[in-house]
N, C-alpha and C positions, 0 to 999 in steps of 0.2 A: 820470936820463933824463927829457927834457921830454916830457909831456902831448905826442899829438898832437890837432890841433886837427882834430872837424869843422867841415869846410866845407857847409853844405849850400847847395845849386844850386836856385835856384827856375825851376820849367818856365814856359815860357810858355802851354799851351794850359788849358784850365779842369780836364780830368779829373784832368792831373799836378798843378794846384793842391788838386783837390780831395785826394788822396791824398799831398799835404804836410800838408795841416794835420790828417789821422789821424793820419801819423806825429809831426808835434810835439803833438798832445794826446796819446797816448801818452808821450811823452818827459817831458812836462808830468807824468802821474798817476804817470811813476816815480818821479818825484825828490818826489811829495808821500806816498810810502811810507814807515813805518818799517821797520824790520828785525824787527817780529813781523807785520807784512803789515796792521795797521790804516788807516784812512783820516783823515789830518789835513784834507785841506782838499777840497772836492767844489766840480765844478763844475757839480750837477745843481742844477735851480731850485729853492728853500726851498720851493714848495710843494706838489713831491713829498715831499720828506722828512715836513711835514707827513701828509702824507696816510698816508703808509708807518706813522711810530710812532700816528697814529690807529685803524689796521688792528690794530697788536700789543697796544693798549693796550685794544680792545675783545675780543679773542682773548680775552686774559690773565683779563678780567673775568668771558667766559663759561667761563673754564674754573674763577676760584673761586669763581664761582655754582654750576655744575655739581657738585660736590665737597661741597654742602651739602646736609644733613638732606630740603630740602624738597625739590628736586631729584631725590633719590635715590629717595623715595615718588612721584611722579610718574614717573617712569622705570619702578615695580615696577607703578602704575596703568596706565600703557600700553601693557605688554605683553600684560595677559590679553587688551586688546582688541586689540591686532594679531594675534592668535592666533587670534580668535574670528570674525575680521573675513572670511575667506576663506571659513566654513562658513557664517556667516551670509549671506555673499552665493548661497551653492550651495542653502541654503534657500529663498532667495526667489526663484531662478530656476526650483526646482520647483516650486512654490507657483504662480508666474504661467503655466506650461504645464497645461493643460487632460489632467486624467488621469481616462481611462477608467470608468464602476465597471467592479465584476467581473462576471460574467455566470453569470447562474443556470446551475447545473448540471442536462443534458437531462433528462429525465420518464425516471426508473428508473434515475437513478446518483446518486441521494442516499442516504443507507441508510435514511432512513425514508419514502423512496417502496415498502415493501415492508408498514408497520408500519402504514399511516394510508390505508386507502381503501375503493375497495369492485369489485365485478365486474358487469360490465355489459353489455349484447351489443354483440357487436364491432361497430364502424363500419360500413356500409353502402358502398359494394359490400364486404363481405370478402373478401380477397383468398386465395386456394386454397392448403392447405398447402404447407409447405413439401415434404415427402417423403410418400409411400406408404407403407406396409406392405410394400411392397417392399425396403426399406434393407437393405441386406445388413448393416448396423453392428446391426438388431434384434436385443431378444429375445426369445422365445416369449410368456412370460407374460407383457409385457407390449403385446403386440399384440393389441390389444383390436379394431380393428376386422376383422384376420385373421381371432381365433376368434370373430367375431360378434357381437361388444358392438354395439346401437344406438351412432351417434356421438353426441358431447356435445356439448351445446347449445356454440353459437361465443359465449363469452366473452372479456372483456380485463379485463384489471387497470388500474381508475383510479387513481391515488395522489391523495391528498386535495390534497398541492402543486399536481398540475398543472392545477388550475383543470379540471374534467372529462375532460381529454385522457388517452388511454389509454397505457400503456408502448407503444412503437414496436416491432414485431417486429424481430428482430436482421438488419440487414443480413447476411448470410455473405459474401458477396463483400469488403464493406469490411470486415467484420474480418479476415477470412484477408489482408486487402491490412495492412491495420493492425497483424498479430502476426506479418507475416514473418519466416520464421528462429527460431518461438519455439516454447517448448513449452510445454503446458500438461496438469498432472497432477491427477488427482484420484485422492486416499484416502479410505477408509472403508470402510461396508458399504453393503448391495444396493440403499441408498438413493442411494447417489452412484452407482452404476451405472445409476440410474434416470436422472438427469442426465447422465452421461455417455453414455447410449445418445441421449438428444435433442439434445445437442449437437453429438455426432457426424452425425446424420441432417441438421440443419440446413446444418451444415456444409458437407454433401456436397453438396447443393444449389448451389450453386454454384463447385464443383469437381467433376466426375463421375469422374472420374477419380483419384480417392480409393481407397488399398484398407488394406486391413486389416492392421496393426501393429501390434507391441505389445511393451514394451523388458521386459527380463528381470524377471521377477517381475509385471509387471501380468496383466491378466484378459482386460481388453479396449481396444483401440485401433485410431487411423487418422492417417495419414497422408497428407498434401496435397499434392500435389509444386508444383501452382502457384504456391503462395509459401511452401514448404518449411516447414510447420504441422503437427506433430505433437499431438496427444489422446491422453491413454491413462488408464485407470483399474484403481488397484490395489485389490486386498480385502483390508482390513484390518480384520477388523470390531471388535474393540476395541483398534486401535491397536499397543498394546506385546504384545508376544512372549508364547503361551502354550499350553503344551503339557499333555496328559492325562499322568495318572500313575496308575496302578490302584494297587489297595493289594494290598501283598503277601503278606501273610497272607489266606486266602479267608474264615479262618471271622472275622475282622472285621466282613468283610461284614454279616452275621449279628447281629451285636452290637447295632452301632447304623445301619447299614442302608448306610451311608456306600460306593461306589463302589469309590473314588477322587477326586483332586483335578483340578481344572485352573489349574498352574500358570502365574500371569501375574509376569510380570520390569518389574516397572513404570518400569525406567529401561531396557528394550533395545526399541526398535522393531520390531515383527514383519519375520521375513525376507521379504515379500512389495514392502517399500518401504523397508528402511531404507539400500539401498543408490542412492537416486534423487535427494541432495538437492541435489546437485551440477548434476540434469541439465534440472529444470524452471524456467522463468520466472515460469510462475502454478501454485500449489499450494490447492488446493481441497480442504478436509478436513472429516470427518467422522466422529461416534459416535454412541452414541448406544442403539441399538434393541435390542443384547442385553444390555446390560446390566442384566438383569432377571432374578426366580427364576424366570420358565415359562422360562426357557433356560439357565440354572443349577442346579435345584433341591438340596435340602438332599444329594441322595442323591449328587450330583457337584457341590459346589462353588466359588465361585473361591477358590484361596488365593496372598496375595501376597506378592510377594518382592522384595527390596532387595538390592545386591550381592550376590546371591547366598543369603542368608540371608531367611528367613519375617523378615516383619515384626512386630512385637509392640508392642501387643497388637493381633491380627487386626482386619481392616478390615473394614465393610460393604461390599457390593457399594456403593450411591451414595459413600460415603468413598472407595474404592477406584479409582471411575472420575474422581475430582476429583482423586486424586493422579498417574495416568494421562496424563490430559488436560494437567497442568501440567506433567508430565514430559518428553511429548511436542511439545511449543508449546516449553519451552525448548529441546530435543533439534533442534528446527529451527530457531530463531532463530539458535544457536550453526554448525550446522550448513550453512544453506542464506546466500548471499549476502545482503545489508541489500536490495539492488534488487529481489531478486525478490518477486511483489505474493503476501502469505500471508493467504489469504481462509479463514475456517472456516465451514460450513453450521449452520446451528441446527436442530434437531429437524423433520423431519418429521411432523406430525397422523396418527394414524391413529381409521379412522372404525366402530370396531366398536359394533354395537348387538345392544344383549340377552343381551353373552358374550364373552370371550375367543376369539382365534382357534379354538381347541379346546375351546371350550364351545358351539361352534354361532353364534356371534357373523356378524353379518349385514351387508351396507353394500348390498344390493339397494336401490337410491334414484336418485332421477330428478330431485331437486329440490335445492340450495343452503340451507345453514343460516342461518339469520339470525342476524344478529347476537346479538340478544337470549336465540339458545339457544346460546351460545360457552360459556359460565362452566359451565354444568350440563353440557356433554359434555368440559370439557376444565380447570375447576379445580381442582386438585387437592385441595382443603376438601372438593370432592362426592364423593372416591373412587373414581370411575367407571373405566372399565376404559383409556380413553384420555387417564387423567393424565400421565403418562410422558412429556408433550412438555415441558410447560411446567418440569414437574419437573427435567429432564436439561438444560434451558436456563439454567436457574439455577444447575445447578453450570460450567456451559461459561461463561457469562459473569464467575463466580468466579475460576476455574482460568485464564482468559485474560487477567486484572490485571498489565499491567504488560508484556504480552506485544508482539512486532510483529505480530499477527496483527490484520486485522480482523474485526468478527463479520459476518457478513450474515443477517440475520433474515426468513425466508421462510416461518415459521411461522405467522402471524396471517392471512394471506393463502390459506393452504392450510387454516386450518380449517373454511372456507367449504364447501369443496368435496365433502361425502358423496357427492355424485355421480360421482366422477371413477377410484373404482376399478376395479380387473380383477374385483372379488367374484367371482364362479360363470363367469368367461370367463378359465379359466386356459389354453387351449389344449392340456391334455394329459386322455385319460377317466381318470376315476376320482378327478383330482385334488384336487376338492371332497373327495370321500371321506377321502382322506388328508391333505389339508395344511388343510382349510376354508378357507372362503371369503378371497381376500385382499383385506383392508380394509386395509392400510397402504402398499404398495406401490401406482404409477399407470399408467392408461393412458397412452401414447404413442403418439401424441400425446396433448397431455392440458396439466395442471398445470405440468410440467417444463419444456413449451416455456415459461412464462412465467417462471419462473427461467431458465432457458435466455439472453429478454430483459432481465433485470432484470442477471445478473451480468455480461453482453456489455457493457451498458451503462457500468458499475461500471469492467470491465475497459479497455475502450476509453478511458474517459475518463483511466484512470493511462496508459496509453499515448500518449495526447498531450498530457501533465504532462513528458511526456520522461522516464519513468521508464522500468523495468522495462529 
């Protein structure tokens, strides 16, 4: 069969010329194809081609350069710095923005705005108590200007930090605005009750409408409703669980004189708080004042106990109250939320002279101690009847190693003040008689209000940390 033959027809007009000689340059690069599809004959100009294997021939070179020893270290070189290169840049953008310092902390929320100063009379105009004798949150014995105590000279607490300026009295309104929703507890003995009655009184001060609450097991308390603020304080006075036990045999008695015991559970929290740790945001704790033989004597003394079982070999009372204290502080660390602010009181001063509560002991004074007679009424080397502070501080800051508790030290501050007791203005007859004079407990107002300021201060300031 014969080949038919194309005829191709050339157009006359330019477009159809143009799209003949596509078609025959195609026709052209079929027939210069082999049958494995290579290119024998091109009709592209020589100095693309050029250009083309210049392109693969310098590829080729950078890729067995690439492939080589020095290459490969260079490439392990450049990394760390493209690594580094992003954070160094984020360094020096902080670096050239202008950052703030930090700002002193206000007069009376350092803790050694309490350890470092002196008392001075209050600023001119001073401004009018907060509360009366009238505070329904009061209590007897220490309503000194009720049962007729002269008032105490108007002092204030300098801190040596704040360059002369005095601790600021506690706003109540902005704190009650500032612990909205919160609650705040305090344990211990009659010495945090002394505190807790001035806090509460200031409190009210600007809330009147304040009345008196108190969640199961505490003593005394109040509640705020204007910014739903609860106070309350429990009695615990050595903390962990401890109960009398007479001896059972009488004629013991007889023997060696001995009572009975008072058994302390040094790892169960007294039932008066140990059911609360759940319920406060600020926990305010204290020991401290009975731990001592005029409140123990040989004839009823403390004996300790671990799961259940006497401890061996027996404790001293100060050994006893350091195993306590550390019992207790882990007991609520474990216990109470990380957030919540756990504050502990240091020792109270008390100011007996010439005696033992019960030896006639006196704090009728009208005048502030100086400085210079702090060591003779209160170091323990001199043995004097009012060592017991610094003494019981030194197992409390022991026992708190390692703890989340803060300490606040409002001891050094308070030894000043011989003046400031209820001494012979206990408010009930005869009382003198029976309980002598009180030199350890304060007026309220008094001393208190100024812890009062100094822990608001403390507190406030974790509260706009965004804590708590």
């Amino acid at each position: 069969m014969q080949p038919v033959a194309h005829r191709i027809m050339w157009p006359s007009n330019n477009c159809d010329r143009a799209r003949q000689n596509k078609v025959m340059l195609t026709h052209h690069d079929k027939k210069t194809t082999t049958g494995t599809g290579s290119l024998q004959n091109s009709d592209k100009p020589p100095d693309i081609d050029d250009k083309s294997m210049r392109r693969k021939r310098a590829a080729a070179s950078l890729s067995a350069a690439g492939s080589s020893p020095e290459a490969s270290a260079m490439r392990r070189l450049r990394l760390p710095f493209l690594l580094l290169l992003p954070m160094t840049v984020a360094i020096l953008i902080l670096l050239s923005r202008r950052v703030s310092p930090p700002q002193p902390l206000p007069c009376g929320a350092a803790p050694s705005d309490a350890t470092a100063g002196r008392w001075v009379p209050t600023p001119r105009p001073a401004p009018p108590p907060l509360y009366a004798a009238s505070c329904p949150f009061h209590r007897n014995s220490y309503n000194c200007l009720r049962n007729g105590r002269p008032p105490l000279a108007a002092l204030s607490w300098a801190p040596a930090r704040c360059g002369g300026a005095v601790v600021p009295r506690i706003d109540a309104a902005g704190f009650l605005a500032a612990a909205r929703g919160r609650r705040v507890g305090l344990v211990g003995d009659s010495l945090s009750e002394n505190l807790a009655v001035a806090l509460l009184c200031a409190l009210r001060s600007a809330d009147p409408g304040a009345r008196k609450w108190k969640r199961r097991g505490a003593w005394r308390g109040g509640y705020f409703p204007r910014d739903d603020v609860t106070v309350a304080f429990h009695r615990a006075v050595l903390l962990a669980k401890y109960t009398w036990q007479p001896v059972e045999n009488p004629e013991e008695v007889q023997k060696d004189g001995v009572k009975g015991i008072y058994r302390v559970d040094v790892d169960i929290p007294a039932d008066e708080w140990i059911n609360v740790t759940k319920f406060y945001d600020v926990l305010i704790v204290n020991t401290g004042h009975w731990w001592g033989t005029y409140k123990f004597p040989k004839e009823t003394p403390l004996v300790f106990y671990r799961g259940g079982e006497p401890i061996e070999p027996p404790l001293s009372i100060p050994d006893g109250m350091k195993v306590v204290i550390k019992s207790m502080a882990s007991y609520i660390d474990r216990e109470m939320p990380s957030k919540t602010l756990k504050l502990w009181r240091t020792q109270s001063p008390r100011h007996f002279y010439g005696g033992e509560w019960d030896r006639n002991g006196s704090c009728v004074a009208d005048r502030l101690l100086e400085e210079d007679e702090l060591e003779s009424w209160f170091d323990p080397r001199f043995g004097g009847v009012n060592k017991d502070a610094r003494t019981v501080n030194l197992a409390i800051q022991e026992a708190l190693a390692g703890s989340e508790f803060r300490l606040v030290n409002l001891t050094y501050m308070s030894e000043f003040r011989a003046d400031a007791h209820p001494a012979t203005w206990l408010g009930k007859k005869d009382a003198v008689a029976v309980y002598g004079q009180d030199c350890m407990h304060w007026c309220v107002p008094g001393v208190p209000d100024t812890w009062v300021d100094i822990l608001s201060a403390q507190i406030l300031h974790y509260f706009k940390q965004g804590k708590g």
